[in-house]
C-alpha positions in Angstrom: -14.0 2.5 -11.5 -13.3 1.9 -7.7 -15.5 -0.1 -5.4 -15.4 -1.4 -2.0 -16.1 -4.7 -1.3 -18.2 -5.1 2.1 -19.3 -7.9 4.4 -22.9 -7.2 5.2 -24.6 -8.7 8.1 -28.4 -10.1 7.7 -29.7 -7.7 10.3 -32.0 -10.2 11.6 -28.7 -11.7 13.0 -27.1 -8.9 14.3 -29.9 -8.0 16.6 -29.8 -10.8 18.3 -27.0 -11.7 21.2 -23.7 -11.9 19.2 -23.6 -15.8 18.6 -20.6 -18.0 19.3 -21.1 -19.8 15.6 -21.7 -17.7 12.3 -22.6 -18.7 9.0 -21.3 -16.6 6.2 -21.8 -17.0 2.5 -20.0 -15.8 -0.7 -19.4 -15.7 -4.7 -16.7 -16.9 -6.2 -14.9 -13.8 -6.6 -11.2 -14.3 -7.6 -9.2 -13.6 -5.9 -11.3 -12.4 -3.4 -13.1 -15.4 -2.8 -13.4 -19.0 -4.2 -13.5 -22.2 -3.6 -10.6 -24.7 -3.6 -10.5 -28.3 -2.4 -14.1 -27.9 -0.9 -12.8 -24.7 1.1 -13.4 -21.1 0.9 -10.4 -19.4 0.3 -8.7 -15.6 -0.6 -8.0 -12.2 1.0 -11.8 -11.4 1.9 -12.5 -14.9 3.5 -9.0 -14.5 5.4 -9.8 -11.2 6.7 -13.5 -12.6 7.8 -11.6 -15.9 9.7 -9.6 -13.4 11.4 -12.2 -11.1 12.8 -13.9 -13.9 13.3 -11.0 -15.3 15.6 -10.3 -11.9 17.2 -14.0 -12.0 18.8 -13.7 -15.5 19.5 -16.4 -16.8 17.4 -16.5 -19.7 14.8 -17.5 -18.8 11.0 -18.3 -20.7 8.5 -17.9 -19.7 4.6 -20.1 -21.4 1.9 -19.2 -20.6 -1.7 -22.1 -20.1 -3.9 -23.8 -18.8 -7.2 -24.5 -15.2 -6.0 -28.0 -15.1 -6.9 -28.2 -18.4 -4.1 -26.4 -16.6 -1.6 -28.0 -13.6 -1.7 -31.5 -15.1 -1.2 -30.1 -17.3 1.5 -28.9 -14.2 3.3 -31.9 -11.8 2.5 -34.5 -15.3 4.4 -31.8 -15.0 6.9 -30.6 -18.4 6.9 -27.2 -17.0 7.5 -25.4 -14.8 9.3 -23.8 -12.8 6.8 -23.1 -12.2 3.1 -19.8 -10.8 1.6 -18.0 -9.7 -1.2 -20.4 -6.9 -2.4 -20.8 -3.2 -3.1 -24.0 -1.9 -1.2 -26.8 -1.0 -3.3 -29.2 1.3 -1.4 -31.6 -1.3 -2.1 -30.1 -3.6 0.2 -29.1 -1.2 3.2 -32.9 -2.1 4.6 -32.1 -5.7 4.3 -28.5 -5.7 6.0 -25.8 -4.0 8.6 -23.3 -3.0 6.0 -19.5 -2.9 7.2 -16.6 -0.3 5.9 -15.1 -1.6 3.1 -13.0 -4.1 3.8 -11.0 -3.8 0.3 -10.4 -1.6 -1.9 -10.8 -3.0 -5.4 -11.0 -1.4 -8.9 -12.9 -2.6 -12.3 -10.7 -3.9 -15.3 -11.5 -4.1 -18.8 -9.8 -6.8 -20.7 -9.3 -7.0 -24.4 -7.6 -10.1 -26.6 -3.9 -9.8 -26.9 -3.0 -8.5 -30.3 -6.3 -5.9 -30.0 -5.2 -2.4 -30.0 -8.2 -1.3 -27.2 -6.7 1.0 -24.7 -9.1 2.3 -22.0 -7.9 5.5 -20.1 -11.0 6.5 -19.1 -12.0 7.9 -22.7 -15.2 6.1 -23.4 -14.7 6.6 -27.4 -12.4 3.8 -28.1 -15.4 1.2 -27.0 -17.5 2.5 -29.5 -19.0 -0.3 -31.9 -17.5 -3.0 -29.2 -19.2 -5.9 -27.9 -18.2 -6.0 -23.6 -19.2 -8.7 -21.5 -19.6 -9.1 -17.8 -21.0 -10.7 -14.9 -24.2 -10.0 -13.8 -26.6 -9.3 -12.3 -24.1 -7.2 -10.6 -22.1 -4.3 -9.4 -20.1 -4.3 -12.0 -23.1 -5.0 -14.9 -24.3 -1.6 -13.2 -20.8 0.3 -13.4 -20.4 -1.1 -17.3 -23.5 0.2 -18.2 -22.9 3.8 -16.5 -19.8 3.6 -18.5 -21.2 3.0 -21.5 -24.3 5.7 -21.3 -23.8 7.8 -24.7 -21.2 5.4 -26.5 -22.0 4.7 -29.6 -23.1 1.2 -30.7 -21.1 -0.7 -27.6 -22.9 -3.7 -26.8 -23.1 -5.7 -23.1 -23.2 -9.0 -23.1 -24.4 -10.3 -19.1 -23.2 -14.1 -18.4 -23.9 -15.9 -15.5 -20.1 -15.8 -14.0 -17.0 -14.0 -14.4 -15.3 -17.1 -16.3 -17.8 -17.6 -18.7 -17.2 -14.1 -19.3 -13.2 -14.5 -20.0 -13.6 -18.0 -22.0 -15.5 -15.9 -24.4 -13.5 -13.4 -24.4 -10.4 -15.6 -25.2 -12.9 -17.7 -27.8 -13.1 -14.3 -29.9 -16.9 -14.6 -29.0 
């Protein structure tokens, strides 16, 4: 599955008289976007600086739980809100860019398993899959897994409690 990660602006913001200082927030999203040292870092907070630069204006990127920045950007307490794949239930809310980067779902299995996902769903029949969510990606697993047989989702609070299981055997 293919999505494209956006940078939507809280529209409140955009109407105004393009400010000089803009607050952005984020998920940690590796590689996309995390935090390291205290700083946002990766490819979408790189490309954001640089737009950022090219118009001459400061931003500002805050890393937080998504559910915080979400809220944050839908009371308009910020500017913007990136990475995310646009809902139709947030175009109201928000200005929603062109993707900014293409990116593609991944299903990961223990080494040693003998899973092999070309886009047949049979194989994760009877499986256990978790991810992140709420989320884009909660939504694209469970399209994926309308019909399968038995295949369970498991939804954790962040991606890396979703990979520490997942290398736990759990």
């Amino acid at each position: 599955m293919r999505w494209a990660v956006a940078v939507m602006l809280a529209a409140a913001g955009v109407a105004q008289a393009a400010p000089r200082e803009l607050r952005f927030v984020t998920e940690a999203l590796p590689p996309y976007s995390q935090q390291v040292d205290g700083r946002a870092t990766g490819p979408m907070v790189d490309v954001l600086q640089a737009t950022c630069a090219r118009l001459n204006w400061r931003c500002t990127v805050q890393v937080l739980p998504w559910r915080r920045a979400l809220r944050i950007a839908q009371a308009g307490e910020v500017e913007g809100l990136f990475a995310i794949v646009s809902p139709p239930t947030t175009r109201p809310r928000f200005h929603v860019s062109p993707p900014v980067i293409d990116a593609r779902y991944l299903l990961y299995a223990r080494a040693g398993e003998s899973l092999q996902f070309d886009g047949d769903t049979r194989p994760l029949a009877g499986r256990r899959l978790g991810v992140y969510g709420p989320s884009a990606a909660e939504d694209a697993l469970r399209a994926l897994l309308a019909g399968v047989a038995d295949a369970q989702v498991e939804v954790e609070t962040d991606n890396r409690t979703v990979l520490r299981k997942l290398a736990a055997g759990r």
